[in-house]
C-alpha positions in Angstrom: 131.5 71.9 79.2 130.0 70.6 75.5 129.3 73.3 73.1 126.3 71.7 72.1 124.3 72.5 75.6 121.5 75.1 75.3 122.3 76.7 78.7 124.8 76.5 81.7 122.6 76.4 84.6 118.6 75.7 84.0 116.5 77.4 87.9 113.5 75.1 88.4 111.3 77.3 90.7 110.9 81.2 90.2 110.1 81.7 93.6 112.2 84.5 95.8 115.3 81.8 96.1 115.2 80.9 92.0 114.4 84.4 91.2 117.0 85.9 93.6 119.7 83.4 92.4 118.7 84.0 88.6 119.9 88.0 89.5 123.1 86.8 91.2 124.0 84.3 87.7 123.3 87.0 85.8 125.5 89.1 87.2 127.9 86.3 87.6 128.0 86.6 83.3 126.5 82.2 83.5 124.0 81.6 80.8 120.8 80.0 82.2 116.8 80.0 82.1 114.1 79.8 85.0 111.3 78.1 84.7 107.8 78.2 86.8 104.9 76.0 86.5 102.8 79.5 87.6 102.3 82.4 85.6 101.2 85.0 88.1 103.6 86.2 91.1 102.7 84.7 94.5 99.1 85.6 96.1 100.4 84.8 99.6 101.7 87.3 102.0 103.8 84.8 103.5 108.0 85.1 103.7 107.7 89.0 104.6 110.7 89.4 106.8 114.5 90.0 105.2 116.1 90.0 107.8 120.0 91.7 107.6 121.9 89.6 106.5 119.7 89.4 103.3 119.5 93.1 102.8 123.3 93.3 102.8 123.5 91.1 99.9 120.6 92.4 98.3 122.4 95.4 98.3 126.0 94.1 97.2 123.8 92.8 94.2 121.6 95.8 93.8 118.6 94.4 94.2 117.6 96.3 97.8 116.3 99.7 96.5 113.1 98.9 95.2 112.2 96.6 98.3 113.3 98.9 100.2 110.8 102.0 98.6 108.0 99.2 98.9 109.0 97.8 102.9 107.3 98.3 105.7 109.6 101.7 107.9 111.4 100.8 110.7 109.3 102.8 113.1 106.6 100.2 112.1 108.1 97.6 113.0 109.8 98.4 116.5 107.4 96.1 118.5 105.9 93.2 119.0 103.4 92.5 121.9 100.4 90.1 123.4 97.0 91.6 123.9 93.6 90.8 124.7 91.6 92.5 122.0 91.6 95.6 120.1 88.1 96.4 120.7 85.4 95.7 123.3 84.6 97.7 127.0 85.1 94.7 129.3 87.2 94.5 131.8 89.5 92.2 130.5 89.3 93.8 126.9 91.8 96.3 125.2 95.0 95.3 127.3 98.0 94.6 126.3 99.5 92.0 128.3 103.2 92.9 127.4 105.1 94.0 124.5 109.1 94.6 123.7 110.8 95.9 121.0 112.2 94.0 117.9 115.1 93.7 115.4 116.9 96.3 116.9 114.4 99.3 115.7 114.0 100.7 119.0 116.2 103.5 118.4 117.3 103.6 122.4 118.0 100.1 123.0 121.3 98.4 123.6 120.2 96.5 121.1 119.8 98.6 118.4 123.0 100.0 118.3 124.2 96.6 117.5 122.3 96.2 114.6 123.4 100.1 113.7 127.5 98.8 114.2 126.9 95.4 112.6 125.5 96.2 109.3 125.1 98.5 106.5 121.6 97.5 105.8 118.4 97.2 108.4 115.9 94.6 108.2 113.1 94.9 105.7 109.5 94.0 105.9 107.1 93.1 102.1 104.7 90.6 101.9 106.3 87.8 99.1 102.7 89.1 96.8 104.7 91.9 96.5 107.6 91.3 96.9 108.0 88.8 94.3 107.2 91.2 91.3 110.1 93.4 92.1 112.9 90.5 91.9 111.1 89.0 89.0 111.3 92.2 87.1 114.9 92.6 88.6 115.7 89.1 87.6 113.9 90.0 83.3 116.0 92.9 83.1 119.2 91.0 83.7 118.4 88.0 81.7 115.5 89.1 78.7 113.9 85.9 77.6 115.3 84.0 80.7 112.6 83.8 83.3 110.3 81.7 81.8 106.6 81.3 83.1 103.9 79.2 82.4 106.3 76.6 82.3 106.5 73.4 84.2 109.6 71.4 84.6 108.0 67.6 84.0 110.9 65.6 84.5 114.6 65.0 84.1 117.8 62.9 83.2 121.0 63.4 84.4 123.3 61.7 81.6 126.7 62.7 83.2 127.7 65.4 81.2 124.7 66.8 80.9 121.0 67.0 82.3 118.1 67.0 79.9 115.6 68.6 80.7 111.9 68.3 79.7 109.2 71.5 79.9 106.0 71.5 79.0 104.4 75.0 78.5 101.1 76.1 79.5 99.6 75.9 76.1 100.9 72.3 76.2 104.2 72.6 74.1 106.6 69.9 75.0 110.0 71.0 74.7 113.7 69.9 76.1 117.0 71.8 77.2 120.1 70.7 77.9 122.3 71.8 80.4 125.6 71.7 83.1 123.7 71.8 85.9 120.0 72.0 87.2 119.0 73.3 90.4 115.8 72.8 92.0 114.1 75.6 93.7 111.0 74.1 93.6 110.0 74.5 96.9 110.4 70.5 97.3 107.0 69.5 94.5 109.6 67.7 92.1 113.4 67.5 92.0 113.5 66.7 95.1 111.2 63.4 94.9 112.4 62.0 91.6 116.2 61.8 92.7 115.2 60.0 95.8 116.1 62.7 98.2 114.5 62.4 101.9 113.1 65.2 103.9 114.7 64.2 107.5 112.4 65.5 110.6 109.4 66.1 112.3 106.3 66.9 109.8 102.6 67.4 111.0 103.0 69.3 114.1 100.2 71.4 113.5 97.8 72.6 110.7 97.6 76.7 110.7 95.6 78.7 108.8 96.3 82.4 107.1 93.6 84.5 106.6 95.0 87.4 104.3 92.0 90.3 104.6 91.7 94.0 104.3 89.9 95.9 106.8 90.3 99.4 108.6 91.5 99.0 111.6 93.6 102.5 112.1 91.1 103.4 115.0 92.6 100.8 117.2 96.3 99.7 116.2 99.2 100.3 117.4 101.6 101.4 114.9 105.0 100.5 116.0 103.6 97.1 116.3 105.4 94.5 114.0 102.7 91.8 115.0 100.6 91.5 117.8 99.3 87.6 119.6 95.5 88.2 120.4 94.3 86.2 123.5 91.0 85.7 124.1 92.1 83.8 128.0 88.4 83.4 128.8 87.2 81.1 126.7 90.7 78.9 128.3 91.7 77.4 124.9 94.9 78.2 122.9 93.2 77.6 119.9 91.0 81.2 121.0 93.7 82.9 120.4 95.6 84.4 116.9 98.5 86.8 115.6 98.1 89.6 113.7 100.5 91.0 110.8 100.1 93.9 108.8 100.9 93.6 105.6 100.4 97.3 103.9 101.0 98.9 101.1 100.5 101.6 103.1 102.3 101.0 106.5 100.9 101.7 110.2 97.9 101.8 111.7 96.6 102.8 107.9 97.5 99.2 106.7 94.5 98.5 103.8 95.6 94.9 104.0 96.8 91.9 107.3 96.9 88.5 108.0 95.5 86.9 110.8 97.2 83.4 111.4 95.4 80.6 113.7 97.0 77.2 114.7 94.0 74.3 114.9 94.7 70.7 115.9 95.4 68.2 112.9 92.1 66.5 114.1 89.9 69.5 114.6 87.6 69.9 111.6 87.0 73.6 112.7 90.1 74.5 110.5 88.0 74.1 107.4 85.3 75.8 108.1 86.1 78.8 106.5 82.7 80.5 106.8 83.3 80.6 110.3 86.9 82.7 110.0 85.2 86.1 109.6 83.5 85.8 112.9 86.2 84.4 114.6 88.3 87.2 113.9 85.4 90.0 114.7 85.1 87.9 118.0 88.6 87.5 118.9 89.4 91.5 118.1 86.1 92.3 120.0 85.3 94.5 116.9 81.7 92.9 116.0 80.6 95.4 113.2 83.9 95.3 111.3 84.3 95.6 107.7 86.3 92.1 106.3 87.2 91.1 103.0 88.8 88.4 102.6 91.5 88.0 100.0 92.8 84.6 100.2 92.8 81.8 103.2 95.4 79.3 102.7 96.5 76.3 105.3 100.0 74.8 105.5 101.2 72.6 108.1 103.7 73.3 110.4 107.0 71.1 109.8 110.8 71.1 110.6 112.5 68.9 107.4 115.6 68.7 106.3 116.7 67.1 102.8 119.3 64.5 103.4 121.2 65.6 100.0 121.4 69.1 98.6 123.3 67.9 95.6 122.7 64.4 93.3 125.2 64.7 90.2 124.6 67.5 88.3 121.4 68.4 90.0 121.0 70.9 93.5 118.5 71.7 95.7 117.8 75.1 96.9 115.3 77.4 99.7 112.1 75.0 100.3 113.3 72.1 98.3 116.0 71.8 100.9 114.6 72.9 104.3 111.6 73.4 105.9 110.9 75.0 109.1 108.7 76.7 111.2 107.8 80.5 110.2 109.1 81.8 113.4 112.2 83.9 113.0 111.3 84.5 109.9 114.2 81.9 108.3 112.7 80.9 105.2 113.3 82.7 102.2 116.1 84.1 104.2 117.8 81.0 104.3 117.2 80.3 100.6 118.7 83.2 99.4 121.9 82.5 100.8 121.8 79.0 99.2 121.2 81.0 96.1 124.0 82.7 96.4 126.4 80.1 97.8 125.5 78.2 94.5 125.7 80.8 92.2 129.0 82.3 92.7 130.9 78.7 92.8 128.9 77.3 89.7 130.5 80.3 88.0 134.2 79.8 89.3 133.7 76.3 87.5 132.0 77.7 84.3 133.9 80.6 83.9 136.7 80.5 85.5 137.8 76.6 85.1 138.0 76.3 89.0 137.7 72.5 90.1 134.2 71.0 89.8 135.0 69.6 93.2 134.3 73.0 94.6 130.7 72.3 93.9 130.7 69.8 96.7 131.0 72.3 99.3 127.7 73.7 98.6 126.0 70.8 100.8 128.9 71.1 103.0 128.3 74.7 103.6 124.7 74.9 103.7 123.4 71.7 104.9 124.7 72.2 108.6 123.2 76.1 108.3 120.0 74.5 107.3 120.0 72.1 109.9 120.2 75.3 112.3 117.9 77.1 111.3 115.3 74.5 110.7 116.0 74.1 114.4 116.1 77.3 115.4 112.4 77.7 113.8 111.3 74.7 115.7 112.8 75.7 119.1 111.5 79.2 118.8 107.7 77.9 117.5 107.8 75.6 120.2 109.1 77.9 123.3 105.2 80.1 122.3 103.7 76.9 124.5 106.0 78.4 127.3 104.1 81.6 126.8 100.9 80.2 126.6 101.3 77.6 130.0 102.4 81.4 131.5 99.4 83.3 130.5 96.7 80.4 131.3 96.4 78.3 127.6 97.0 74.7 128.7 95.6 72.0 126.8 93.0 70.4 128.4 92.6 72.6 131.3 90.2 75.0 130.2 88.7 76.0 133.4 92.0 76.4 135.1 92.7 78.4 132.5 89.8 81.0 133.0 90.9 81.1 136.6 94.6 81.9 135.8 93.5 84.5 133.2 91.5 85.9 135.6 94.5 86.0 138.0 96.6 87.5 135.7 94.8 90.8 136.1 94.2 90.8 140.1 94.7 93.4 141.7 96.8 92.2 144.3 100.4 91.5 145.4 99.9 87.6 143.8 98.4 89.3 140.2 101.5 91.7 140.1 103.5 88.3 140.2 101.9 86.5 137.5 101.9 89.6 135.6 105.3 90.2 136.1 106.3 86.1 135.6 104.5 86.2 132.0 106.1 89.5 131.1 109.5 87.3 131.6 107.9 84.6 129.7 106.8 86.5 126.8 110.2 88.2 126.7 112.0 84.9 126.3 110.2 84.9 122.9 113.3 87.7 122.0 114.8 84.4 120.3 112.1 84.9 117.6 112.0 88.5 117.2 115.8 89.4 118.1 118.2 87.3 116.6 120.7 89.0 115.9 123.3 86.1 116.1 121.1 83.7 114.1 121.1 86.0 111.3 124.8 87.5 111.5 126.6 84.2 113.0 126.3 81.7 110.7 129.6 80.1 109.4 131.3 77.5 106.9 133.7 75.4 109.6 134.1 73.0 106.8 134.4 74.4 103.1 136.0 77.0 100.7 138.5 78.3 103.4 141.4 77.7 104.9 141.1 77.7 108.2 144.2 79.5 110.4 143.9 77.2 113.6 142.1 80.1 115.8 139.6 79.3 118.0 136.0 80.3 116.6 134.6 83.4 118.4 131.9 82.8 121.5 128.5 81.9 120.4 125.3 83.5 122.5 123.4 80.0 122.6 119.9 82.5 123.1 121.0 84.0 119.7 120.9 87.3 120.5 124.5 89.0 120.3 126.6 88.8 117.1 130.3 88.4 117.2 132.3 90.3 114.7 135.4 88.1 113.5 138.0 87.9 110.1 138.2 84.4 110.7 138.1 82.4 107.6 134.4 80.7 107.3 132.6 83.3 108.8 130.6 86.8 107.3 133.2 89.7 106.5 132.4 92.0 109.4 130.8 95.2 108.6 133.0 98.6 109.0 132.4 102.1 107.9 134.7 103.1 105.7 136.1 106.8 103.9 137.2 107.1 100.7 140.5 109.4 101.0 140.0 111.7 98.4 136.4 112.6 99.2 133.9 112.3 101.2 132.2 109.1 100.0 131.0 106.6 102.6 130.9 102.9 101.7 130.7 99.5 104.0 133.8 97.5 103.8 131.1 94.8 102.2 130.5 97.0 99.0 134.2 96.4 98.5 133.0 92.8 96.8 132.0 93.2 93.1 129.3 91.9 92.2 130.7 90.4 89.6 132.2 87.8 90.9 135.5 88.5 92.0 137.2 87.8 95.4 138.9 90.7 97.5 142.3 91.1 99.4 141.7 93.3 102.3 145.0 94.6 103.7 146.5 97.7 105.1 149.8 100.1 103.7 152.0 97.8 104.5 150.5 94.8 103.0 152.4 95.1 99.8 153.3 91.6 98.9 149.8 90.6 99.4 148.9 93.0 96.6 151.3 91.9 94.4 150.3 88.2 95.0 147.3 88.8 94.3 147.7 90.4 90.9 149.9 87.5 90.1 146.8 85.3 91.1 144.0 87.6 88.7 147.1 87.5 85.5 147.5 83.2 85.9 144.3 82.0 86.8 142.0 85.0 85.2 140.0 84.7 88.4 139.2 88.5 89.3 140.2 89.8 92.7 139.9 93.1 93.9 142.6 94.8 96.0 142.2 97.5 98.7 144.3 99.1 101.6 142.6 100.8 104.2 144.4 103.7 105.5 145.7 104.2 101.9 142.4 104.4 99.8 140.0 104.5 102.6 139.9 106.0 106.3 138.6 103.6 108.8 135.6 106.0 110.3 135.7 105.8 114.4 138.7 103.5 114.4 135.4 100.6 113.7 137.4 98.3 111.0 140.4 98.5 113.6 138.4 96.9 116.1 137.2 93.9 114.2 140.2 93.2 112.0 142.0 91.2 114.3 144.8 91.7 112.5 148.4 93.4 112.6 150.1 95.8 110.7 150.8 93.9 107.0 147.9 91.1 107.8 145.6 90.5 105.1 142.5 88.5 104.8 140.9 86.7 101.2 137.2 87.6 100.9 135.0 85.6 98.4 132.2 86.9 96.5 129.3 86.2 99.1 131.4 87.9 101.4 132.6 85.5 103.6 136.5 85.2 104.5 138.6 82.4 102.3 141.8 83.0 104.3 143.4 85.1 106.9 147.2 86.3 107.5 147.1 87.5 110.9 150.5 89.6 110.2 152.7 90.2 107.1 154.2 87.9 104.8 157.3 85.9 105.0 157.3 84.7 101.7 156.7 87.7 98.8 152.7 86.8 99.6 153.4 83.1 98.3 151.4 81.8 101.0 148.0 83.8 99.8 148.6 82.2 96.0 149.4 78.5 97.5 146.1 78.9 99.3 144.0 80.1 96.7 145.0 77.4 94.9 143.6 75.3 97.1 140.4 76.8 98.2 139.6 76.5 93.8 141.6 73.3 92.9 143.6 75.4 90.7 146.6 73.7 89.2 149.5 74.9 91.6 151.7 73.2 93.9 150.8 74.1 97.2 153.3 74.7 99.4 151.2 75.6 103.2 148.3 76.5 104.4 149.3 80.2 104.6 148.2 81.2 108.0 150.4 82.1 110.8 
């Protein structure tokens, strides 16, 4: 790297991926600066679910606390469910058509024990308005002077070495950086375009409508519910028909502030009409007099895109800039998060650490294909709410079919139990939006930093529901409660990983050449890597890390800073622990001969 560059690693975008990923360089020790066009946080409530998988590295990073303090409790969030209204005294008003619970917070579910065993952290729920705040101030008090708004990135060179960087601030100063690498996080209005990357997929589907408002509506909610699909079947249209989120500050049926989102066909002018959004929403609640103020409406158009590239030279494209999907599941800033991270902690092996430069290629070959899934998985969950709709009577173009199948639905007779009982299974198939506990858990690197140990991968629930704890290299460090032996100090096996950057050897009492190998590894290379042995500085609590381990006595497995697993001996050593300091080597391009693979 030249001496004469003004910053490692420049973050165009300080949304909650740039912001997120400015934390994780900062505690990474790699110089750099964000820039954002805006100069305010974010007025949308949009991107309010973290789902687990982003809470546990949140909270390796310690940036969970003060979203936590500020997110939505769990007993708010326990259901989801279809209704007809909130309001009104006719028959067909005030029911609720089904519900089920959601991300594993009904405490009495199968399901919820799951999400108890398989992670230290829950799921959280903060509208990005205030949400963002928090990791900007997070990301200012890590790097002072380094988060930069009211600044626009206007364009770009990449001169090989380098990348020049142009800004231009809001009171019109033109200034340019230099530096290693740029990363776009600019939710796709930029980078992306100038280096000639194409958004792969499906775009226009359909043109929704947010309508953030406050209103008191604590006579009538229910408070467990997470959201709830209002479904007005008697005017026979899907487009009569809404969800409604809470959005807080204060949580329950006391929520001060909500969003009500519509879908409209691209064609129907309707969806501008504004004026009209207020009475929709009295109408479709069947509370006439109530009190709205609207905050902010915003429209977005529902898309599943996919950027062909995530990396051109010296320049990277992160969260929005990368992938765009559907809201269901909640994948967005999720999903960008863990680019973040990905990035961050390998453009730091190469700037710190003098690991291979090559190892930056495996960001697109890590996170492209987990992009791809998830913009799927947001499509195929979006889409499977037309199931749910042709179940309860919402067919397009069959509007008085639909009044009669509405009015079917509630019957009181042995064929309305049977509809009623066929859409409860229909709107229960909609568990792959609200309960996806293998989407958000399962995701793995087949092809990346690892070494793979020629195991089979575990099972994969293709309804994404159940989550499948393995140490195989490529896939998320399973999640074990663990004892510190000299008191009575409780800690996840994933607070093992620093947060600084350094990888962890996980072994047992007798994995004692693996220890020394890898201090031998930390001395040559100065890489950092933690050591620990469980059942000699921590007791495995319920026998749980000695179900997952899939290991025997003397195994050890290589865990990298995001906490995914590098490389795997499934028993001891046969060579002194050579075979974990051959592979490292290779996972980093470090300068050793390699010798094997070191699995067996």
């Amino acid at each position: 790297m030249s001496e004469t560059l003004d910053f490692q690693v420049i973050i165009a975008g300080g949304g909650g991926c740039g912001l997120s990923m400015s934390s994780f360089l900062s505690d990474f020790g790699v110089k750099h600066v964000l820039f954002d066009r805006k100069t305010n946080a974010s007025a949308l409530p949009k991107a309010h679910y973290l789902n687990q998988r982003t809470m546990e590295t949140l909270r390796v990073h310690n940036l969970h606390e003060d979203i936590r303090k500020k997110s939505c409790p769990m007993r708010f969030m326990s259901q989801v469910a279809w209704a007809t209204s909130l309001g009104g005294k006719e028959r067909l008003d005030r029911k609720v058509i089904h519900k089920f619970s959601c991300f594993g917070n009904d405490n009495n579910s199968e399901k919820a024990q799951a999400y108890q065993r398989d992670g230290a952290e829950r799921s959280a729920n903060l509208p990005l308005c205030r949400m963002e705040p928090i990791l900007r101030q997070l990301a200012e008090k890590r790097n002072p002077g380094g988060i930069r708004f009211g600044h626009a990135v206007t364009d770009f060179e990449d001169n090989g070495d380098h990348v020049e960087v142009t800004i231009k601030a809001a009171s019109g100063e033109i200034s340019t950086y230099r530096t290693r690498y740029l990363v776009g996080a600019d939710g796709g209005r930029f980078i992306g375009p100038k280096l000639g990357v194409t958004m792969e997929g499906r775009t226009g589907i359909t043109d929704m409508v947010s309508v953030h408002f406050g209103a008191d509506l604590s006579q009538y909610w229910d408070e467990r519910f997470f959201a709830c699909h209002f479904i007005n079947g008697q005017c026979g249209t899907v487009f009569e028909s809404g969800a409604v989120v809470p959005m807080g500050p204060t949580w329950g049926r006391r929520s001060e502030e909500w969003v009500f989102h519509f879908g409209f066909a691209l064609d129907d002018e309707a969806r501008f009409q504004e004026d009209k959004l207020v009475p929709r929403i009295r109408d479709l609640l069947k509370i006439p007099e109530l009190e709205i103020k609207i905050h902010r409406v915003s429209h977005w158009i529902i898309e599943r895109v996919l950027a062909n590239k995530y990396r051109v030279g010296n320049v990277f494209l992160a969260g929005d800039a990368a992938h765009r999907r559907p809201p269901t599941t909640g994948l967005g800033l999720n999903t960008a998060i863990e680019d973040g991270l990905n990035l961050s902690w390998k453009l730091a092996m190469v700037l710190k650490h003098n690991a291979d430069s090559k190892i930056l290629n495996t960001y697109e070959t890590e996170r492209r294909p987990v992009g791809k899934r998830n913009c799927d998985w947001g499509l195929f969950t979006f889409e499977n709410s037309a199931v749910i709709n042709a179940a309860i009577g919402l067919v397009a173009g069959q509007t008085e079919n639909n009044k009669a199948r509405f009015e079917a639905l509630y019957e009181d007779s042995l064929t309305g139990r049977s509809i009623q009982a066929q859409v409860q299974r229909m709107i229960e198939s909609q568990c792959i939006e609200f309960g996806a506990h293998g989407i958000e858990l399962g995701f793995t690197y087949e092809d990346g930093l690892n070494v793979q140990d020629g195991t089979e991968p575990p099972e994969i629930d293709p309804l994404g529901q159940n989550y499948y704890p393995t140490t195989r290299p490529g896939h998320r460090l399973p999640h074990a409660w663990l004892r510190l032996n000299s008191n009575d100090n409780v800690i996840s096996t994933h607070d093992l990983v620093s947060s600084k950057c350094s990888f962890l050897l996980l072994t047992d009492e007798s994995g004692l050449d693996w220890i020394a190998s890898a201090k031998r590894l930390a001395l040559r290379h100065h890489i950092p890597i933690e050591t620990t042995q469980i059942g000699l500085h921590f007791w495995d609590m319920e026998d749980q890390w000695n179900k997952v381990k899939e290991m025997k006595e003397g195994g050890a497995i290589l865990v990298r800073p995001d906490n995914f697993i590098a490389w795997r001996s499934k028993g001891p050593s046969k060579a002194g622990g050579q075979e974990l300091e051959d592979s490292f080597a290779t996972i980093l391009g470090l300068s050793q001969h390699v010798v094997n693979g070191g699995a067996h």
